[in-house]
C-alpha positions as CSV (number, residue, x, y, z in Angstrom):
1,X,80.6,100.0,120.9
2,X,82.6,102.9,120.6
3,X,85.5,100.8,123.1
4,X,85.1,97.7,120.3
5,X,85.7,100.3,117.4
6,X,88.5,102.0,118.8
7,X,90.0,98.2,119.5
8,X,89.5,97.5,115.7
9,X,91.4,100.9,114.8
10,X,94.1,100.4,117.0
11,X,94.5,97.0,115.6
12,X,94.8,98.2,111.7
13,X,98.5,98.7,110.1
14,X,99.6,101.9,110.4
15,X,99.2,103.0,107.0
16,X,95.8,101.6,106.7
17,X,94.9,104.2,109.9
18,X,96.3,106.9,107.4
19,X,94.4,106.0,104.8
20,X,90.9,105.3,106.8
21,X,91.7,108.6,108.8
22,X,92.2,110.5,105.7
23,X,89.5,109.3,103.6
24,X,87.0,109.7,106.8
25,X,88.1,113.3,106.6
26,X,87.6,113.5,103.3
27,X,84.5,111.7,103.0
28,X,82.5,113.8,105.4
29,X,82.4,117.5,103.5
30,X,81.8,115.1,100.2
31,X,79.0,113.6,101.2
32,X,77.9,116.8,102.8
33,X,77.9,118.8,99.9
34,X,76.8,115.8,97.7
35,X,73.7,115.4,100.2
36,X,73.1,119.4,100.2
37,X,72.9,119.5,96.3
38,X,70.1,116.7,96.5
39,X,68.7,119.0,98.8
40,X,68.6,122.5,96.7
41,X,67.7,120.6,93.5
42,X,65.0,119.0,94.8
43,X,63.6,122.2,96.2
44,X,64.2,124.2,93.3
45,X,62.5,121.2,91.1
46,X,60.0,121.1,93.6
47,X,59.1,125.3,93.3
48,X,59.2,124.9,89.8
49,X,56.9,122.3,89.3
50,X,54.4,123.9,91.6
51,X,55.1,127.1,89.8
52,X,54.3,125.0,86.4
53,X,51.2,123.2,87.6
54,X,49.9,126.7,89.2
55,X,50.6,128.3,85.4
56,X,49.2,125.4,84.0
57,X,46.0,125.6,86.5
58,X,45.3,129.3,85.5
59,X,45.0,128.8,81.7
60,X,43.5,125.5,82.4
61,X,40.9,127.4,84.2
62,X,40.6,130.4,81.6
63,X,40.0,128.2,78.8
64,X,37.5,126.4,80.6
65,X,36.0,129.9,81.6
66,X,36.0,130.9,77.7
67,X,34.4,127.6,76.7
68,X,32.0,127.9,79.3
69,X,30.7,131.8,78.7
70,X,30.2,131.3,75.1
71,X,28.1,128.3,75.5
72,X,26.2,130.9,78.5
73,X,26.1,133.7,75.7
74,X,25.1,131.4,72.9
75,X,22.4,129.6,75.6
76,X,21.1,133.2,76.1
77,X,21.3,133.9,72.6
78,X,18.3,132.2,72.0
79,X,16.8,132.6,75.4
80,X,16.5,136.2,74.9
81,X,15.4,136.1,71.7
82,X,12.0,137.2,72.3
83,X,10.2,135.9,68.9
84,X,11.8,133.0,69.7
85,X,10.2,132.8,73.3
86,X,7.0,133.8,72.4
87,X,6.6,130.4,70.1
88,X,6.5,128.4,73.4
89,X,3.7,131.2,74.5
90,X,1.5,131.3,71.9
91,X,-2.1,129.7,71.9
92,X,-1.8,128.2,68.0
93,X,-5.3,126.4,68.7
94,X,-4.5,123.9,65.9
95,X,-3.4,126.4,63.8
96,X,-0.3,124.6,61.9
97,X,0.4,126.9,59.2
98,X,1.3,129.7,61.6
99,X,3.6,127.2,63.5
100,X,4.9,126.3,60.2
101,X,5.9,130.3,59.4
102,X,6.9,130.7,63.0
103,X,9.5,127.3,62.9
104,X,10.4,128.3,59.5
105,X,10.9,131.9,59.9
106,X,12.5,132.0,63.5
107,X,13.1,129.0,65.2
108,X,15.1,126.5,62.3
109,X,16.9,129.5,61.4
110,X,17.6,130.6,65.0
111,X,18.4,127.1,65.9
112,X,20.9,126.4,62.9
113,X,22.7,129.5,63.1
114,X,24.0,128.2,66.5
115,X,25.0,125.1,65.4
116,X,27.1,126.8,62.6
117,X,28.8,129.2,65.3
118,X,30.0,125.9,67.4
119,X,30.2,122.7,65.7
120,X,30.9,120.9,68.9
121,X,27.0,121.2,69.7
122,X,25.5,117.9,68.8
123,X,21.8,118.9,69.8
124,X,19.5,121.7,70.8
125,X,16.4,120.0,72.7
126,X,13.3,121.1,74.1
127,X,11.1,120.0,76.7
128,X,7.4,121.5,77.0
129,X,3.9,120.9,78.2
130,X,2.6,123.3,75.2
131,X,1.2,122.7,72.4
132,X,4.3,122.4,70.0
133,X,4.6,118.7,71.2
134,X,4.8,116.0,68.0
135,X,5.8,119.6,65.5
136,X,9.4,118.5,66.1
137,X,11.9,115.7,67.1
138,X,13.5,117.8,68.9
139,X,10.6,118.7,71.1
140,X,9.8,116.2,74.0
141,X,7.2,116.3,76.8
142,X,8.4,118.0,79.9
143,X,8.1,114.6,81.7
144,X,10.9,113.2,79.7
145,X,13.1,115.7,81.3
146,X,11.8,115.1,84.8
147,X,12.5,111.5,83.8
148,X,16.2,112.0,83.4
149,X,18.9,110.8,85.7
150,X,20.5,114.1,86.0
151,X,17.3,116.5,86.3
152,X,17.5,117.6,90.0
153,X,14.6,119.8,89.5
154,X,16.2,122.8,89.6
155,X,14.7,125.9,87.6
156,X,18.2,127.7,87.6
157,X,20.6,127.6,84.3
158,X,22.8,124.8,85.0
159,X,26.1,122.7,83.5
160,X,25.7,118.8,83.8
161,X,27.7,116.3,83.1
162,X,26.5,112.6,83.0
163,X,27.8,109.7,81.3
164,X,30.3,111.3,79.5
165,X,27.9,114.2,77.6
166,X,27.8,118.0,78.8
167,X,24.6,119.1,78.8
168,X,23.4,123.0,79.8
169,X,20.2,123.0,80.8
170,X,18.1,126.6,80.8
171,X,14.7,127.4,81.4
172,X,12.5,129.6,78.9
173,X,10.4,132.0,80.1
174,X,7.0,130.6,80.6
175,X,4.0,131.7,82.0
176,X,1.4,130.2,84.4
177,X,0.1,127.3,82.3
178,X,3.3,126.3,80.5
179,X,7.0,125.7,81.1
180,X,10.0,124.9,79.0
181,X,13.1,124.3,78.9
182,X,15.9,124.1,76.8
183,X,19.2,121.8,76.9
184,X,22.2,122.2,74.7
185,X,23.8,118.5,74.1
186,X,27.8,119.3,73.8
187,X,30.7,117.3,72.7
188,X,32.3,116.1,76.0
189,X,36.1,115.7,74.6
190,X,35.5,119.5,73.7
191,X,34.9,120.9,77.2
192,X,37.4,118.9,78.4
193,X,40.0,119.0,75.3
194,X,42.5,121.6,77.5
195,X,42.9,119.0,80.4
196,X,44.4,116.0,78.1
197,X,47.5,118.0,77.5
198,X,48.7,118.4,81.0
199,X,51.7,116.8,82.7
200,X,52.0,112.9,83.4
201,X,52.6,113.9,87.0
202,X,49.5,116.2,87.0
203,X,46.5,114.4,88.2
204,X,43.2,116.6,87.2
205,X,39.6,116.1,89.1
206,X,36.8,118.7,88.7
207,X,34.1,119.0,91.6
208,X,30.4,120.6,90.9
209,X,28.4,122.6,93.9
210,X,27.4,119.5,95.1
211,X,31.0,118.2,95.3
212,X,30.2,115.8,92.7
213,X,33.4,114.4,90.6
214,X,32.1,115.1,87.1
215,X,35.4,114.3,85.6
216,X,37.4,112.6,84.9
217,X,34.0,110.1,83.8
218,X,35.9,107.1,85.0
219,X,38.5,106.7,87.7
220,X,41.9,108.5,86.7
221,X,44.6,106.3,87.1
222,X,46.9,108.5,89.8
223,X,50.3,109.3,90.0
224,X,51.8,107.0,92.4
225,X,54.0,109.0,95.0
226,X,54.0,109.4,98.8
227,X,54.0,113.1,98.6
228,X,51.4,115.5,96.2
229,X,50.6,119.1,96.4
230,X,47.1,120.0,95.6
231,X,45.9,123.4,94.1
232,X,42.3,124.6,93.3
233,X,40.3,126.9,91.7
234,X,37.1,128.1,91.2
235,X,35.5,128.5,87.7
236,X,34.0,132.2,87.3
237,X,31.1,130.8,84.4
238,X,29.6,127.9,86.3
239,X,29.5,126.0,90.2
240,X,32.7,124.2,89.0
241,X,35.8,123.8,90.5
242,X,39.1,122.6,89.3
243,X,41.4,120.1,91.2
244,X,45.2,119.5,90.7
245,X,46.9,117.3,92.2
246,X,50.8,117.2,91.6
247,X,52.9,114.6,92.2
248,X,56.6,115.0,93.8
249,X,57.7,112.0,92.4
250,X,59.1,113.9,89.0
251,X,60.9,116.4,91.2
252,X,62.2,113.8,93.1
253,X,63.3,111.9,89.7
254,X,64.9,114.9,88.4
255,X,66.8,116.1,91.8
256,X,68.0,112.1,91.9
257,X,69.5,112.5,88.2
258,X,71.4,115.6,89.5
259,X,72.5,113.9,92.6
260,X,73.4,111.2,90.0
261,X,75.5,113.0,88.3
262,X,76.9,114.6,91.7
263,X,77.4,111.4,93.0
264,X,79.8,110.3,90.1
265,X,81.6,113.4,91.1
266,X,82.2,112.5,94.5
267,X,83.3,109.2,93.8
268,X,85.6,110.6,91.2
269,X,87.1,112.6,94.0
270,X,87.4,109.9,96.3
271,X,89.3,107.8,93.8
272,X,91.3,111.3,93.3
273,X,91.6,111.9,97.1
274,X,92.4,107.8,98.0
275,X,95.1,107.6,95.0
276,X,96.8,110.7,96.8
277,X,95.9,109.5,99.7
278,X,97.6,106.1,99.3
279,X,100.7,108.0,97.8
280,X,101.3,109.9,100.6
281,X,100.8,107.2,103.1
282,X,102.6,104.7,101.2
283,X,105.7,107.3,100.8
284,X,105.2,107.5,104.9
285,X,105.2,103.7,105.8
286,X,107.3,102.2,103.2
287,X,110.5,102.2,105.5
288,X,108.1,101.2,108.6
289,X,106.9,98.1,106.7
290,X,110.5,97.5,105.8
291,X,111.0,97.5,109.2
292,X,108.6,95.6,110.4
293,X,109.3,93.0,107.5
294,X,113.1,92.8,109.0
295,X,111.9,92.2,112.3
296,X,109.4,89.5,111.3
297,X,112.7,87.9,109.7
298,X,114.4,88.3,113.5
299,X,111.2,86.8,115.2
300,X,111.4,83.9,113.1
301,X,114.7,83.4,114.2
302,X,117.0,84.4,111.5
303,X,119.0,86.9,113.4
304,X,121.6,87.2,110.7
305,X,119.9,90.0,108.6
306,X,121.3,93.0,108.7
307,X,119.2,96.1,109.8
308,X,120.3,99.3,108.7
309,X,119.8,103.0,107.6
310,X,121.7,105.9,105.9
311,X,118.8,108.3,106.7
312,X,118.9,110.8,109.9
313,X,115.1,110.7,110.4
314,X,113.5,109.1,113.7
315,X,112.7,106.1,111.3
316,X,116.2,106.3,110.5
317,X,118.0,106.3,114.2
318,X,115.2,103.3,115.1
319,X,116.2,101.4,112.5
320,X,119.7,101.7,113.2
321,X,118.9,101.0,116.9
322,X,117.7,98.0,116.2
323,X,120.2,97.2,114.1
324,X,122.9,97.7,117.2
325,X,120.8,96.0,119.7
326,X,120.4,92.7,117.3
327,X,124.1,92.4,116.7
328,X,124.6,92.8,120.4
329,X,121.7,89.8,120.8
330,X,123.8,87.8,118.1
331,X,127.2,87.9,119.9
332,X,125.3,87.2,123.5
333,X,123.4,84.0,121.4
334,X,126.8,82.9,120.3
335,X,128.2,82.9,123.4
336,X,125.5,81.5,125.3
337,X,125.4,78.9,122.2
338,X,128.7,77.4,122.2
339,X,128.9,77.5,126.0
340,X,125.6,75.3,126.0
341,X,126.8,72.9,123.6
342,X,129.9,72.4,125.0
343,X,127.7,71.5,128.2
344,X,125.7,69.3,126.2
345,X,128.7,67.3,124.9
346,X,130.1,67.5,128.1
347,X,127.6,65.5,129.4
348,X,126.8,63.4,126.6
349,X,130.5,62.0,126.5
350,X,129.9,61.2,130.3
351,X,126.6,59.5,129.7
352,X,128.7,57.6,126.9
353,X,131.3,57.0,129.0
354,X,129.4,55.8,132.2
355,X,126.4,53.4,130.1
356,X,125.3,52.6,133.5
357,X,127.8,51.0,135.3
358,X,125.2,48.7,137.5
359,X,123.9,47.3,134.2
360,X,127.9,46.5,133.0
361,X,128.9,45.0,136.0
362,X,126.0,43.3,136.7
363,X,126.0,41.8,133.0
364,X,129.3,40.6,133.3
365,X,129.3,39.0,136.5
366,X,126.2,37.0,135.2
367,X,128.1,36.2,132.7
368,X,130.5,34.7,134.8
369,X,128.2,32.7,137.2
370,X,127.2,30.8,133.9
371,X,130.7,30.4,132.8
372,X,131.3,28.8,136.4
373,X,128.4,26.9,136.0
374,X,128.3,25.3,132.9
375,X,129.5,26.2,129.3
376,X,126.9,26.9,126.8
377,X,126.0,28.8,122.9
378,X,124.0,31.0,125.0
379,X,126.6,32.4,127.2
380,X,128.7,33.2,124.0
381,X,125.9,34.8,122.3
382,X,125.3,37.7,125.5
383,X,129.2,38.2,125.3
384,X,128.9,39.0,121.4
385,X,125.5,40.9,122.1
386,X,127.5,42.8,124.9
387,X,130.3,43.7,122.5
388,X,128.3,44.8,119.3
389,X,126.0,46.8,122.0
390,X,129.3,48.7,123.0
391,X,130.4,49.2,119.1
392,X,127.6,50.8,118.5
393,X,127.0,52.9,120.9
394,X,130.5,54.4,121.1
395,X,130.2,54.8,117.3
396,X,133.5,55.4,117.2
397,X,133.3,59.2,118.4
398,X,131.0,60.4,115.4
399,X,128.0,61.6,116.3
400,X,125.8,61.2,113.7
401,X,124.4,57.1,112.7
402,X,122.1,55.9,110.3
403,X,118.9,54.3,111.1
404,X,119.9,51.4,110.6
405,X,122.6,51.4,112.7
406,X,120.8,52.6,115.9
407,X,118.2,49.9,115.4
408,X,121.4,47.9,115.2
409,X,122.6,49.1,118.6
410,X,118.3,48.5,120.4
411,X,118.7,45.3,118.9
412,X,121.8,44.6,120.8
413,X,120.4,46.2,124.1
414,X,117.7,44.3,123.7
415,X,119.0,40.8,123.2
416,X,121.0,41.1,126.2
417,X,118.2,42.8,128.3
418,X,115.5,39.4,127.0
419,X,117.9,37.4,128.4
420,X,118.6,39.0,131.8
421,X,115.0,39.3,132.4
422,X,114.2,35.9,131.5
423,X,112.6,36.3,128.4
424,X,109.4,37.9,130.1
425,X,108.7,40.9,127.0
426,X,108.7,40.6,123.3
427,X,109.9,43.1,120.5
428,X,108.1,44.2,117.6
429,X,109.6,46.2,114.8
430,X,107.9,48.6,111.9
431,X,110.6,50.2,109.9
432,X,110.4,51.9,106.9
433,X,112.9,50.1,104.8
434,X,113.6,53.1,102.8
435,X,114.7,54.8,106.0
436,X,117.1,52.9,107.1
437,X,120.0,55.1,105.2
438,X,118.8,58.5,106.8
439,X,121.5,60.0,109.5
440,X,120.0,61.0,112.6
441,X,121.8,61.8,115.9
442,X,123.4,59.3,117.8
443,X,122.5,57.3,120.4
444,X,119.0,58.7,120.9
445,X,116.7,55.1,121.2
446,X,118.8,53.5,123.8
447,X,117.6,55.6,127.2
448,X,114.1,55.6,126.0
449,X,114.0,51.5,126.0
450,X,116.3,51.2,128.9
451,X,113.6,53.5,131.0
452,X,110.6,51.5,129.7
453,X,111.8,48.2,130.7
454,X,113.2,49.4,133.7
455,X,110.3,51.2,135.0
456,X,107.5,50.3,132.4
457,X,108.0,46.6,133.2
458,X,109.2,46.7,136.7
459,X,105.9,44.8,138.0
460,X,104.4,41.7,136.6
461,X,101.2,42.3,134.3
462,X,98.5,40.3,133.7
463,X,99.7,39.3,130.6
464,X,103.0,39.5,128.0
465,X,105.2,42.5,128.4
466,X,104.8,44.1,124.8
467,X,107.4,46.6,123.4
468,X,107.1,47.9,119.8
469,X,109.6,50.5,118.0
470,X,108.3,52.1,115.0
471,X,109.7,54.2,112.6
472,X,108.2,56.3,109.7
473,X,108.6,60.0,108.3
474,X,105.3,62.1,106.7
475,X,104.9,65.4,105.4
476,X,108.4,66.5,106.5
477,X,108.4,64.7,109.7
478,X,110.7,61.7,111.0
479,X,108.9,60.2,113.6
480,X,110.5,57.4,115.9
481,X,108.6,55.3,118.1
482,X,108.5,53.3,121.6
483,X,105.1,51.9,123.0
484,X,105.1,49.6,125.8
485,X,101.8,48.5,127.7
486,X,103.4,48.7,131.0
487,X,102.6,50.2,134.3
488,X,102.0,53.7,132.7
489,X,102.7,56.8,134.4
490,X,100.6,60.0,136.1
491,X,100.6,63.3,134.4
492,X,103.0,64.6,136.9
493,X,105.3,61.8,136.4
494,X,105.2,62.6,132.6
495,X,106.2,66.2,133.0
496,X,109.0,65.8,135.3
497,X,110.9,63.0,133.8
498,X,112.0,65.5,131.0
499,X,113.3,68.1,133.3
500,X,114.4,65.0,136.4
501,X,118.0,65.0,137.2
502,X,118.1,61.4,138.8
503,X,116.0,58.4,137.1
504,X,114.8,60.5,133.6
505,X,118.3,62.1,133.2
506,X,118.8,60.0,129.9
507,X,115.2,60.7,128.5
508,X,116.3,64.6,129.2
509,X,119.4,64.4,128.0
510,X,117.7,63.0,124.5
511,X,115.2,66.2,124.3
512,X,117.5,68.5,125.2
513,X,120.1,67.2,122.3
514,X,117.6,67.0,119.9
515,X,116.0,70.5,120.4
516,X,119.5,71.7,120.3
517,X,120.9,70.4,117.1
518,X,117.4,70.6,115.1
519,X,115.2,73.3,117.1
520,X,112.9,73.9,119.5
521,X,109.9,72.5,116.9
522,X,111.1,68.6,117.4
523,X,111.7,66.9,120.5
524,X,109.9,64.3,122.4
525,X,106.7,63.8,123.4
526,X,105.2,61.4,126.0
527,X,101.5,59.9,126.2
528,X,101.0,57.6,129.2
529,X,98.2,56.1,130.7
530,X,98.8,54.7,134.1
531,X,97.9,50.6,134.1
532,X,97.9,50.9,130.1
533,X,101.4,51.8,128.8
534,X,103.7,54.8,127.8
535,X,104.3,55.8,124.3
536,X,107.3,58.1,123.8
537,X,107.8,59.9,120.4
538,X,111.1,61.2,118.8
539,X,110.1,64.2,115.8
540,X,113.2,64.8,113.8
541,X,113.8,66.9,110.5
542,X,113.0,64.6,107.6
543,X,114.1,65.6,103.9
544,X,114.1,62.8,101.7
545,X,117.5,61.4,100.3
């Protein structure tokens, strides 16, 4: 991995391995700092919440205390009131007119009086087995009580909560053949009043002894967050205990607005840092890419730019290094230039001037056997085939034709090669007509049909010897060619008859003049198939008249 990133670097341009090299530098203490300022804000939201919610748990808990204690002292209020007790105690024996003066004159006012000190009682019940049943609605039958979903049977004072209503329940003092109790109905949004106010990412639960959730009445919808701290405390007034639970998803919210706004920084100074960055580097490289952008010129083979420098620098003495050593390349291409074409037209005008002697001689003393023989149109038409063949080819010296006139010239070959052989091969021509103006170097066709009847057709096939010569120019390409379904050749055969010096000297000769008067890009190319044929095609420079 780390072999494949270093490959990638080493391949970058040099002033993109500034820039990633400096901004890597860069980037690391950023992102440092940016990460350690998520860090500290999120702790120091994090301590202050908890601080907030353990604030917030305190007073929760001391107003719950107060509320608590003066429903204990008002509970006791009465309890201890001992006129008041003694009218569960007393043996009226039907005697209603002293349980009117004892109702009228100490309980109702007793009773009342604590309603008008908290308005958030709703009811003051008793339960009894005495005889004050049916004197009051307020007085029920001690069963009642036992009846009750949330009497537990326990004599003690107690706080319950059930179905949304607070109820304290206290026992009165009693003797052996009665016992009562009293229970003090309160509003359930007043006990409970101090916990709506608390934070949305607070979550409050209370517990009783029993570990009994008495509120909230109904399942609390949570805070959702993967992390909470929970605190507790004990109320001093009752078996209660109060639960927070506090979420870390608002410390987390308001660490990620300061990272936020740390963040923008950061990428504020990377801009900052990358649009030095890319000065400085740019300011470095310009003159490299320069450079490199003149060399790129020279390996695309226009070696006459001139490379240069007035500075004293290292990129200065390079460039003018390079500079010397290309006009010392230029003067050795010259010379090795005009000493290879003056090769090439050496032997060019001794290919032109030999046209294979065997096939001249040959030709002519044919022509004379039929003279001997008998006179005919036909002998008079290979002596004028013979002559235009030679007009054309010698072109008198120039050495560029048109198209049409090195069809002109095949045509001649041609005619006079039908009739030595007999007539054994036929010709079929495609020619753009609108190419038959263009000037292409001369004499280029000829060595190419002379070697595919010669050695395409030098055994008999099964059928008619076919020879087609096509010519046609696409997308900037002049393309010129000879297909023959003769014996074929072998790859081998195909790659040495462009470098031969014996049988494919002509076929050479035609690359090699080709390449050097219109580049190494255009040339000849052979496909052969041995039994099948040989196609040979010429690509030439084609710009449009």
């Amino acid at each position: 991995m780390i072999r494949l990133i270093k490959s990638k670097f080493n391949d970058l341009k040099f002033r993109d391995k500034l820039l990633l090299s400096h901004l890597i530098i860069a980037l690391i203490p950023i992102l440092l700092l940016g990460l350690l300022s998520f860090s500290q804000s999120y702790n120091i939201q994090m301590n202050e919440m908890n601080s907030e919610a353990q604030s917030s748990l305190e007073q929760t808990v001391n107003i719950l205390d107060y509320k608590i204690n003066r429903y204990n002292m008002l509970s006791e209020f009465i309890v201890l009131n001992r006129e008041f007790s003694r009218i569960f105690l007393k043996n009226y024996e039907d005697s209603y007119f002293n349980i009117y003066l004892d109702f009228r004159d100490i309980m109702d006012p007793l009773i009342s009086q604590t309603k008008f000190m908290d308005a958030d009682i709703e009811e003051v019940e008793f339960y009894t087995s005495g005889d004050l049943l049916g004197i009051r609605d307020n007085i029920h039958p001690l069963s009642e009580l036992k009846n009750k979903p949330w009497f537990d049977g326990n004599d003690s004072k107690r706080w319950i909560v059930h179905d949304k209503q607070v109820y304290l329940l206290q026992q009165l003092i009693g003797n052996g053949k009665t016992s009562s109790y009293m229970v003090i109905s309160i509003r359930y949004d007043s006990i409970f009043s101090s916990l709506e106010g608390l934070s949305e990412h607070i979550s409050v639960s209370i517990e009783n002894e029993q570990q009994q959730i008495i509120y909230p009445a109904a399942k609390q919808q949570m805070v959702h967050s993967e992390r909470t701290t929970e605190l507790r405390k004990a109320l001093n007034n009752n078996d209660w205990t109060l639960h927070f639970s506090v979420s870390h998803a608002n410390a987390y919210k308001n660490a990620l607005t300061i990272f936020q706004i740390t963040f923008f920084v950061i990428v504020l100074s990377l801009l900052i840092t990358f649009s030095l960055i890319y000065i400085f580097s740019s300011s470095f490289t310009r003159r490299i890419v320069h450079l490199k952008n003149k060399v790129d010129k020279v390996e695309q083979n226009n070696l006459g730019i001139i490379i240069q420098s007035h500075s004293r620098d290292e990129f200065g003495e390079l460039t003018n290094g390079i500079g010397k050593m290309l006009r010392r390349i230029n003067q050795l291409i010259s010379q090795v230039y005009q000493a290879e074409i003056a090769k090439k037209e050496s032997e060019y005008n001794q290919l032109i001037a030999q046209i294979n002697p065997h096939f001249l001689y040959n030709t002519l003393s044919f022509i004379n056997w039929r003279a001997v023989k008998k006179q005919d149109i036909e002998t008079g038409y290979m002596v004028n085939a013979l002559a235009k063949f030679y007009r054309t080819a010698l072109n008198k010296g120039k050495n560029q034709v048109t198209i049409q006139d090195e069809l002109e010239n095949i045509k001649a070959y041609l005619d006079l090669q039908f009739i030595l052989h007999d007539g054994n091969f036929e010709v079929d021509y495609q020619v753009d007509p609108e190419l038959l103006n263009y000037r292409i170097i001369h004499f280029i066709l000829q060595p190419i049909v002379e070697n595919a009847i010669k050695h395409g057709f030098a055994e008999p096939g099964e059928g008619e010897h076919q020879l087609a010569i096509s010519v046609y120019a696409e997308r900037g390409i002049l393309e010129m060619r000879v297909e023959d379904n003769g014996i074929g050749m072998s790859p081998t055969q195909q790659q040495m008859l462009l470098i031969a010096e014996s049988s494919g000297y002509g076929i050479r000769n035609v690359n090699d003049r080709i390449k050097l008067y219109y580049g190494t890009t255009y040339g000849l190319e052979l496909i052969s198939e041995a039994k099948v044929g040989t196609t040979v095609i010429i690509r030439l420079p084609y710009q449009p008249l």
